[in-house]
C-alpha positions in Angstrom: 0.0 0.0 0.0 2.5 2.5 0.9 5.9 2.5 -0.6 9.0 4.6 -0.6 9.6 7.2 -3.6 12.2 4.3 -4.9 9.0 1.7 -4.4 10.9 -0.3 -1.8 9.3 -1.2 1.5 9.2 1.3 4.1 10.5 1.0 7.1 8.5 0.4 9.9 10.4 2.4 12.0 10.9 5.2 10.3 7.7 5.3 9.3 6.5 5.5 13.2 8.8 8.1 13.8 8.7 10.2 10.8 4.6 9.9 10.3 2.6 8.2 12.2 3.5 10.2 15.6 3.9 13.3 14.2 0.5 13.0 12.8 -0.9 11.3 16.3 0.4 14.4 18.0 -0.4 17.0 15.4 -4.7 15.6 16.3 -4.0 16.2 20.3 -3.2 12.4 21.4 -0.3 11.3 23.2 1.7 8.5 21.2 1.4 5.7 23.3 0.7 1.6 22.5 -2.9 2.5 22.3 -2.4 5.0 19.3 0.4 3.0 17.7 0.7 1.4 14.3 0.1 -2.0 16.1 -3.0 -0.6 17.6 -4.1 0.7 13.6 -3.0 -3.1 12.3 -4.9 -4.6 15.5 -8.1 -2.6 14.0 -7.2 -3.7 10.5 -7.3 -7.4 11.4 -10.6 -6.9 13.5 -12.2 -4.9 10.7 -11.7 -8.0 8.0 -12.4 -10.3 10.7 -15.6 -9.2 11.9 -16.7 -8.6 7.6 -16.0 -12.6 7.5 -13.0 -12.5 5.9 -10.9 -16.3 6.8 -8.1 -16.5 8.9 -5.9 -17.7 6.1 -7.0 -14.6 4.2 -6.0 -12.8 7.1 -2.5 -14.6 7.9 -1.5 -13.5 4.1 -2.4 -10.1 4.4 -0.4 -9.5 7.8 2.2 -11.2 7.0 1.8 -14.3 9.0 3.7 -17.3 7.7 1.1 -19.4 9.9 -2.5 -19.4 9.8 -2.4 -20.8 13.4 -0.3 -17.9 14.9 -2.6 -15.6 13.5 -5.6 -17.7 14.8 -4.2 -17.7 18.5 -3.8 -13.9 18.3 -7.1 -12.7 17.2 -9.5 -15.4 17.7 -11.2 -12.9 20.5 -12.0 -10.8 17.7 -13.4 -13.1 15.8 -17.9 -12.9 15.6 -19.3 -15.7 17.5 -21.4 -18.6 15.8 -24.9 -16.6 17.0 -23.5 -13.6 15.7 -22.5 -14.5 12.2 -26.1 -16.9 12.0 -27.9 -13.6 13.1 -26.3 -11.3 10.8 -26.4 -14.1 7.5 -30.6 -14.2 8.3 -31.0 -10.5 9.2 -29.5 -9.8 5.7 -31.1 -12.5 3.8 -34.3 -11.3 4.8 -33.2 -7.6 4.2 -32.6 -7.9 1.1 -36.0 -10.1 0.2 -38.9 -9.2 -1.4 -42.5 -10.7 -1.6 -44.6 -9.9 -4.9 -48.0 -9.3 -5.0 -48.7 -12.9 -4.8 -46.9 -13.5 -1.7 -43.9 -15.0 -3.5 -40.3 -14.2 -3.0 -39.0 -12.0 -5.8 -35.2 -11.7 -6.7 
């Protein structure tokens, strides 16, 4: 997503330094572990997580050379059973329409 003007990987670290806290500061919050790129990649995972994405999916796009690690770290994130059950029916039925005769329509 975001590469150097050469196109090479940026450095993490730099990029902390150079960016991310000087742009944390500059909106009145203290840089801490809370408002840190880890915190901004914890809401990344949990974002895709909680839209259904898989945990292999995931692993890939963090990084993660093992599905399991990534697993073990954010499973707590991850929508319970009930919850994705609820949401698949709410939005079936939100997105279903009965004709005239009482039949569903597409």
């Amino acid at each position: 997503m975001l590469t150097t003007p050469r196109k090479g990987a940026i450095n993490r670290g730099a990029f902390d330094a150079k960016a991310w806290k000087p742009a944390v500061t500059a909106v009145g919050l203290v840089p801490t572990k809370a408002t840190g790129m880890h915190a901004l990649r914890h809401f990344y995972a949990s974002a895709l997580l909680d839209a259904g994405e898989s945990i292999k999916a995931l692993a890939a796009y963090l990084g993660h050379a093992d599905p399991g690690f990534t697993l073990r770290v954010y499973t707590h994130l991850m929508p319970t059973s009930e919850e994705r059950t609820r949401r698949a029916i709410d939005d079936l039925f939100e997105n279903t329409r009965l004709g005239p005769d009482g039949l569903v329509t597409a």
